[in-house]
N, C-alpha and C positions, 0 to 999 in steps of 0.2 A: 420289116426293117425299112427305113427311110433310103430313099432311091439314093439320095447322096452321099448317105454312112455306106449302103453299099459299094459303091463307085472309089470312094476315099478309102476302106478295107485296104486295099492292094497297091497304094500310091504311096511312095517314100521320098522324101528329097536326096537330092544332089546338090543339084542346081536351082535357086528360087526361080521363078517366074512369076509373070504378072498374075496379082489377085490369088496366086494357088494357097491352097489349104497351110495354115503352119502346121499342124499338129499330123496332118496326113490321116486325121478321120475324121473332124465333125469343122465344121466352118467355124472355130475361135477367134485367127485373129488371121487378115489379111493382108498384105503388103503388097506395094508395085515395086519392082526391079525391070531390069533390060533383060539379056539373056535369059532363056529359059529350058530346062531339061532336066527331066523324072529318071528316078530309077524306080520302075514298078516292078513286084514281084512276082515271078515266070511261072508260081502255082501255090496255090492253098498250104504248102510244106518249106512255107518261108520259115526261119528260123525265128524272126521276134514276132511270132504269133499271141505272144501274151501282152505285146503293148512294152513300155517305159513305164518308169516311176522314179520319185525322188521323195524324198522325206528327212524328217530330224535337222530342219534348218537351224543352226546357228550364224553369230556375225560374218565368221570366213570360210562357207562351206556346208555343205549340204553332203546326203546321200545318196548315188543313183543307184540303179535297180534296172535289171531286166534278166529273162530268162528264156534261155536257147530252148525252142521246143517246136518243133516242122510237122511231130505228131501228138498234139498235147495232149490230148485222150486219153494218146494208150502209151503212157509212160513217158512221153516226151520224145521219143522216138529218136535221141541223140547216142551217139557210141560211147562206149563204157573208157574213155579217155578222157582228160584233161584239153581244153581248149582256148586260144587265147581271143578274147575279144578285146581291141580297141575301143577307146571312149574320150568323147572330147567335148571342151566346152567352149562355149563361144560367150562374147557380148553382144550379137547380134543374132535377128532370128533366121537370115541365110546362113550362117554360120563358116562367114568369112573372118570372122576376127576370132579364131581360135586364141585364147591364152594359157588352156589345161590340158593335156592331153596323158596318156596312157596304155596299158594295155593288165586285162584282170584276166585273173585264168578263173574261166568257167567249167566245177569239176564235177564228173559223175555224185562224188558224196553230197554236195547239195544241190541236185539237182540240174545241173547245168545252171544254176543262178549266178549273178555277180552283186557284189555291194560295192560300191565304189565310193569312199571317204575322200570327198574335192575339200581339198583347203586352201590356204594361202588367196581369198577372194575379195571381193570389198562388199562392206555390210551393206545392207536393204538393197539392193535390187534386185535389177532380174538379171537370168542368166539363161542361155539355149543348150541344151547338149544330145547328144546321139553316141549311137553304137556303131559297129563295124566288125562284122566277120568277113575275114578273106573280102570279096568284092559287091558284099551284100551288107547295104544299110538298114538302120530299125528308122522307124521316123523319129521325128524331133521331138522333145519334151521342153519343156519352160520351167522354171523353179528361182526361186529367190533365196535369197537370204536373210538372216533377221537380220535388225538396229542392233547395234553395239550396248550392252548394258547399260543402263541408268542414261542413255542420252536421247534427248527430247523427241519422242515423236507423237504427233497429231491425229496421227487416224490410223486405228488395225481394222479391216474386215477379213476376218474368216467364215467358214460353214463348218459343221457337223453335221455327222449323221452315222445312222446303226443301222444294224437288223435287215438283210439283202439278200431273204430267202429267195433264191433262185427259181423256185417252180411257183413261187404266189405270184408271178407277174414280171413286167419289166423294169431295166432300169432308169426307166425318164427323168428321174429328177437329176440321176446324174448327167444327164445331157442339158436340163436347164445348169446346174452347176457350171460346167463348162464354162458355160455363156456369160457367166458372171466375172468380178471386177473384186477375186482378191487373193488374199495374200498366202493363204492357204488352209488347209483343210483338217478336221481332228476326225478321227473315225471310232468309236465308242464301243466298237464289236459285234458278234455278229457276223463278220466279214464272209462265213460262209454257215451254209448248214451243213452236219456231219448224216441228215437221215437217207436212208435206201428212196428209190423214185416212187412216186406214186401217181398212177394214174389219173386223168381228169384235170390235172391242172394247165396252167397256161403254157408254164416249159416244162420240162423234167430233166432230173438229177440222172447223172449215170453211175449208173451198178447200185450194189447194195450199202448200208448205212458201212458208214467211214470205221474203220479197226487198223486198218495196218502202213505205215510210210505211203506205198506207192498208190492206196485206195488217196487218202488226205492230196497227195501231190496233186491226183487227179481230178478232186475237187477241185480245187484251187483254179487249176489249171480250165475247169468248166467254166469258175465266176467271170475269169480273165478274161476269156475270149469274148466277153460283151463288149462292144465298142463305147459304148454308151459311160460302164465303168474307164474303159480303156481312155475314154478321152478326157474324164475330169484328172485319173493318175495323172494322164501328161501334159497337162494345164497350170497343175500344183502340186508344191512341196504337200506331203500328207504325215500326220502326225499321228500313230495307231497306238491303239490298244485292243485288248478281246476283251471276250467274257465268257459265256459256255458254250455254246454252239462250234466255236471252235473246235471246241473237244468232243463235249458230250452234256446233252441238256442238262442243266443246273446242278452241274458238277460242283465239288466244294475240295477245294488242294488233292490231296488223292482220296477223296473217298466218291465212287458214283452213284447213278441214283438206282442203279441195277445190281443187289446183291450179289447175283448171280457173278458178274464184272467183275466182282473187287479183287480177285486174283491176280487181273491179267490188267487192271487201270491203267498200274504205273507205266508199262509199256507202248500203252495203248496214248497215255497222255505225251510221255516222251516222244512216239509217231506226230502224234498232233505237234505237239511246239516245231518240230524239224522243220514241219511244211509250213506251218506259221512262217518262220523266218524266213523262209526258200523265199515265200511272196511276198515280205513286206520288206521295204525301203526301210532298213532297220541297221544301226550300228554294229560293228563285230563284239560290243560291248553290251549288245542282245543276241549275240549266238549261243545256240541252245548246248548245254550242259546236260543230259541224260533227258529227266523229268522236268528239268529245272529250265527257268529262260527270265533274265533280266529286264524285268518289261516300263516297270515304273522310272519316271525321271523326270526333268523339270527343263522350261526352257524361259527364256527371257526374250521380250520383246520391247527393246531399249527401258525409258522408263511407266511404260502405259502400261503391260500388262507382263503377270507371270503365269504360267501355263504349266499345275500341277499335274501329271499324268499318271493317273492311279491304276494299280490293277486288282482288284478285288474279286479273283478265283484262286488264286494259284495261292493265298496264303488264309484261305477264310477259314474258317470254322465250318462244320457240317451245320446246315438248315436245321433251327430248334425244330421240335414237336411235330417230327419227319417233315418238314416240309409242306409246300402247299399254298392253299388259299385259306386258312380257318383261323381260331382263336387260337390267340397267345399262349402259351403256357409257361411254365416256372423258368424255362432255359432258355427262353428270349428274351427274358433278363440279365441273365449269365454275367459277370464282370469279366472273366475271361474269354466269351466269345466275343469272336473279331470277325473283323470282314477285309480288311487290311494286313493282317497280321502285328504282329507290335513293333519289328524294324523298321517296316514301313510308315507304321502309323509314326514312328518319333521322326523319319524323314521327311514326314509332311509337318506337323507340329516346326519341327527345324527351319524348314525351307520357310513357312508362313512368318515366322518371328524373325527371320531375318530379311523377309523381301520390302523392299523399296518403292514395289509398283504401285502403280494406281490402282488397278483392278488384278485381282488372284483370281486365279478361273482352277476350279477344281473338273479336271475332266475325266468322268469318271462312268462306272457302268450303270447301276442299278438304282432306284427312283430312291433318292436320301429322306425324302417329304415323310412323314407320317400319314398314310389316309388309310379311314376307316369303313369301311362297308358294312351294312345292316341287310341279315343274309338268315333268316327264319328265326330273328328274335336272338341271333346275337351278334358282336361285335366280330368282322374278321379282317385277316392282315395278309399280305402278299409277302410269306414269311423268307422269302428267296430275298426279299429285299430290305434294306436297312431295317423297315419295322421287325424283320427275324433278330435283330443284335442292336437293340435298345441300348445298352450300357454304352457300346461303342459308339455309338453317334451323341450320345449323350456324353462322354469324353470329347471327342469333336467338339462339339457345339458349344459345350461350356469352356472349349479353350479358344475359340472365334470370339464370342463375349468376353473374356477376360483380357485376352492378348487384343484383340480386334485389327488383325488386320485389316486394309484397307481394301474397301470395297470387296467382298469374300462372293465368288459367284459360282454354282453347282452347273456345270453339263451333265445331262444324263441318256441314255437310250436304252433298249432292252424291251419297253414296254409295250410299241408298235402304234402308239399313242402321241399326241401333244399337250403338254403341259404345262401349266406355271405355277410357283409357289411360292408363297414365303418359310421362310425357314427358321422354328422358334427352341426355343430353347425348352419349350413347354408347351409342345401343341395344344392341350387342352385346358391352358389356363386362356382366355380371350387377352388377356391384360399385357402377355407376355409379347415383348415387341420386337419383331423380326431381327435376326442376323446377318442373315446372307438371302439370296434368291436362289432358286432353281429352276431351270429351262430345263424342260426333258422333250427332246424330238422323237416325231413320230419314224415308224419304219420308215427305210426304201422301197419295200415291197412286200416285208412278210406282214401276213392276217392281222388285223383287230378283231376279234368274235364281236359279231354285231349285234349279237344278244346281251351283251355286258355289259353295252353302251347305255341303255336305260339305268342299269342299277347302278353305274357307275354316278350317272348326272340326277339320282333320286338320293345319293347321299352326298353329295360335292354343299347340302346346306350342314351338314353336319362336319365341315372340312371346311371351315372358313378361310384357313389360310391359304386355298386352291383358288386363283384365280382365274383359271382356264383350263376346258377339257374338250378334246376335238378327237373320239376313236374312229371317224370318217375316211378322213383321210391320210395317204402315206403322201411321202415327202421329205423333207429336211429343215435344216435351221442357218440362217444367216446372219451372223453378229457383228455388229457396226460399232466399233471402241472410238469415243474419245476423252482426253480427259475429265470430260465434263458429263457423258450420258454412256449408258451403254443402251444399244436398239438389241433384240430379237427380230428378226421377220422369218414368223415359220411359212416356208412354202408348201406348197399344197398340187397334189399330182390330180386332175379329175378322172381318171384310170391305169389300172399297171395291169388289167384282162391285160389290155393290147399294146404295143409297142409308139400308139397316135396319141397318147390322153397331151394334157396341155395343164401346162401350169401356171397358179398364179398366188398370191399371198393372200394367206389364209387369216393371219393376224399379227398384231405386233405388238413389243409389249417394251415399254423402258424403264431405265433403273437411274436415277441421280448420284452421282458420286456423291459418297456424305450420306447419304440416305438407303438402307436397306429397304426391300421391297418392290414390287414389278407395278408398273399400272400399265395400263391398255390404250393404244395410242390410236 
């Protein structure tokens, strides 16, 4: 760990002073003031051990997030009572112009978490805000606001990014994120691994693979304490979704990929959603209902972009022809498999036919593209992903060609990969001319099999519509909106062995408003 993440760990504000830390862990943003004086914390069993967070920006109002935990390990180490924490927001980043203030009870049933719904604020800018129990501050977080519906703005840059298995490495690129210059963050899932530790690797996991509430909390609770993550949360409003890892690998609504399982899933998925929520900057309007948790929803950013937010576990259809990597078979055709489920899918349908934006960003889990691999003489599909439910994207896509939203754009993650693609209505006809694009980023740290990298770029000539394919490197993606273009710049980590690697942009690729399809800049 970097001498200065450590030193910054245990520094909180009070008082600004010259050039000190905003965020109180990684150097973000600086400022000179007169007076000066810290509140640092008197031992490792500080209560906001897991950081700040915010998330779900709208025009007047955002959501803060934090959670009381002095022993995050091992259960959180808080008393089985209700707690009140203070929360306040400022327009300045000393946080002398308080205009929101409060107090949220932090309660044993979730965790000692709080979600804090700020309204009443003014669209697009920034805002500073912190916690307070009794005479112990959290540090500062920063977070914005969106643009007010349909009105004029000029430039969105956001990031995305997936896939942040903890023992494949660290998290650097969220420390480059940090350092960047926007307006906030989509996270694609992933957010943690549910497997038991395994030896040999760079970190490792505590205790065994995730089954029960207080195992999941404890995950959670491991990813947190990274600084690295901890300091892009409190840099930017964050916009989540999951996918399986959450739960349990390539899980599909309740059915798991462990026969053995499917007794005890529901319970086990209901665990998982609890702690989801515990840790994510998430509305009460995603609080978790038994098994169930509201996760899809849509956000506007004045009139440049709309921001589909899809969830594609929690209503799919089980994996045709059990799942896997092979050929197709008759029920990845299916007209009634979904990967969306059907309310969803008319909520997206709905939301596209009525949006007004310039660019639709569909953000969503698993690689929408079509590609094919040539694998001992025949044809195979990564059946976990769109190509498993052919009909369903083929309903999709031929409602983007008919309706044609504007500018239609795919985020994707899951695959630990960088990608680019066009996206046709008829992969294998050559003639058939793109719809929408897809960006798919690679991990933040979990594996590419570096053996599948050859067969992956010895059939990419039989994938024409695949403009770019990078299993090298992990990293992330940084998208630059304006009316007129949208940029990719996927970043690129040169190691996550170790906590020192260095980043830098690995490629980039732009899209023309008016014009489907990615070229390479």
């Amino acid at each position: 760990m970097a001498k200065e993440q450590t030193h910054s760990q245990f520094q909180f504000w009070h008082k600004i002073g010259r050039r000190d830390l905003l965020l109180g862990l990684t150097a973000l943003v600086t400022v000179q003031m007169s007076r000066s004086r810290f509140v640092q914390a008197a031992s490792p069993k500080h209560l906001f051990t897991l950081g700040v967070a915010s998330g779900d920006p709208l025009p007047d109002g955002f959501v803060l997030w934090t959670r009381l935990a002095p022993a995050p390990l091992q259960g959180g180490g808080m008393p089985q009572k209700a707690v009140p924490v203070q929360w306040q927001v400022a327009t300045d980043a000393a946080m002398r112009q308080v205009i929101r203030r409060g107090t949220a009870m932090a309660t044993p049933q979730f965790a000692h978490s709080v979600h804090v719904e700020v309204t009443g604020l003014e669209p697009n800018r920034w805002y500073w805000y912190q916690f307070r129990v009794g005479s112990e501050l959290s540090q500062i977080g920063r977070t914005r606001t969106a643009p007010v519906l349909n009105s004029p703005v000029d430039r969105l840059r956001f990031a995305f990014a997936s896939c942040q298995n903890y023992e494949h490495g660290y998290y650097t690129a969220y420390r480059d994120m940090a350092k960047q210059d926007l307006d906030f963050v989509v996270h694609l899932g992933d957010y943690i691994y549910e497997g038991g530790a395994t030896p040999g690797r760079p970190r490792q996991h505590n205790g065994s693979e995730c089954i029960s509430l207080e195992q999941y909390r404890d995950r959670y609770a491991l990813y947190k304490t990274d600084l690295d993550l901890q300091a892009a949360h409190a840099a930017f409003a964050w916009i989540v979704t999951w996918d399986d890892h959450e739960v349990a690998n390539n899980y599909a609504n309740l059915t798991t990929q462990n026969p053995r399982d499917q007794a005890t899933f529901a319970q086990r998925r209901a665990n998982a959603y609890q702690a989801y929520y515990e840790h994510m900057p998430l509305r009460r309007s995603s609080s978790p209902q038994g098994a169930d948790l509201q996760l899809y929803r849509r956000f506007y950013f004045g009139n440049l972009a709309a921001l589909h937010v899809l969830d594609t576990r929690q209503y799919r259809s089980d994996q045709p022809c059990g799942d896997g990597v092979k050929p197709r078979c008759t029920e990845a055709f299916a007209s009634e498999a979904t990967l969306m489920g059907h309310t969803q899918e008319r909520w997206l349908f709905d939301g596209l036919s009525r949006s007004s934006a310039q660019w639709n960003v569909l953000a969503q889990q698993v690689v929408m593209a079509q590609f094919k691999v040539s694998l001992k003489g025949n044809e195979v599909f990564n059946l976990d992903q769109w190509d498993g439910y052919v009909a369903a994207r083929h309903r999709l896509f031929q409602f983007l060609s008919d309706r044609k939203p504007a500018n239609p754009i795919v985020i994707s993650g899951d695959v630990h990969a960088s990608w680019v693609y066009d996206l046709k209505v008829d992969f294998d006809d050559p003639n058939s001319e793109p719809i929408a694009t897809e960006f798919a980023g690679t991990s933040i740290s979990s594996n590419f099999a570096e053996a599948n990298i050859p067969l992956v770029e010895a059939s990419l000539p039989n994938n024409p519509h695949t403009h770019f394919f990078n299993g090298a490197f992990r990293g992330y993606v940084i998208c630059n909106l304006t009316p007129q273009q949208w940029r990719s710049d996927f970043r690129a980590v040169s190691t996550v062995q170790t906590p020192n690697g260095t980043v830098s942009t690995l490629a980039s690729f732009v899209v023309e408003a008016g014009k489907a399809g990615a070229r390479q800049v």
